[in-house]
C-alpha positions in Angstrom: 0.0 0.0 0.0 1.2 3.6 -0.9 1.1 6.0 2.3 1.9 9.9 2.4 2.1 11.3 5.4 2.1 15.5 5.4 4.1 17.3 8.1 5.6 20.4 8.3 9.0 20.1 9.1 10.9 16.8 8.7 12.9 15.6 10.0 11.9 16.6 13.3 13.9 15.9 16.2 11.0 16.5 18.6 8.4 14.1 17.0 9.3 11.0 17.8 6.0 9.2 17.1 5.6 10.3 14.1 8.8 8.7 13.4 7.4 5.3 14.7 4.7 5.2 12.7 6.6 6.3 9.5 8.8 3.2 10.4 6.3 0.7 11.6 4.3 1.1 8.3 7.7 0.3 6.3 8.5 -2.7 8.3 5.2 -4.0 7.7 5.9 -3.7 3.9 4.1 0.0 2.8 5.8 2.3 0.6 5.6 5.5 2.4 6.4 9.0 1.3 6.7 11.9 3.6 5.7 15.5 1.9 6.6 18.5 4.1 6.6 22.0 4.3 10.2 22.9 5.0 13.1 20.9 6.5 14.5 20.7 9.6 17.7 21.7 10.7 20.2 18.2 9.8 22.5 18.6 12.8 20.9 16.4 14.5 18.5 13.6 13.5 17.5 10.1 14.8 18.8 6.9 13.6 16.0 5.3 12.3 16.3 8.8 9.5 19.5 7.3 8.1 18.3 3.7 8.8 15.7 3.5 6.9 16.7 6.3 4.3 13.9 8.1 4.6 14.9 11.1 3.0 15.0 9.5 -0.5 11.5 9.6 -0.2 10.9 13.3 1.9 9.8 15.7 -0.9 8.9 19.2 0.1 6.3 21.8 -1.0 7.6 24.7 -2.7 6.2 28.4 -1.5 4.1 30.5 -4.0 4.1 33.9 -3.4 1.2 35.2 -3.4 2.4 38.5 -5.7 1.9 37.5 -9.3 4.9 39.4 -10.4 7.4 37.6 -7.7 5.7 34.2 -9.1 6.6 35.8 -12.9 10.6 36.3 -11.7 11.0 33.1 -9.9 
């Protein structure tokens, strides 16, 4: 089964459970894909991150501004 899961930072040091189920659901056999607003800061980020190479499948949203002539010279 193909999950997403939407978050707004990732990876996040701080939520842990998220984490777990991300992880769970891959042991079990889903293919999961994480979409998120921005990343976090890489300093510092759980095991299970590198483990389970979860950023191959982290894919963030890109920001439209809301000024049509900013979205023009972008």
């Amino acid at each position: 089964m193909n999950i997403a899961f939407i978050v707004g930072k990732f990876p996040s040091v701080s939520e842990t459970f998220i984490l777990n189920q991300i992880t769970g659901l891959i042991d079990r056999g889903h293919q999961v894909d994480i979409y998120a607003e921005k990343p976090e800061s890489l300093t510092t980020v759980h095991k299970q991150i590198h483990t389970y190479q979860l950023l191959t499948n982290t894919y963030y949203f890109t920001t439209v501004h809301k000024n049509y002539l900013k979205r023009l010279l972008m």
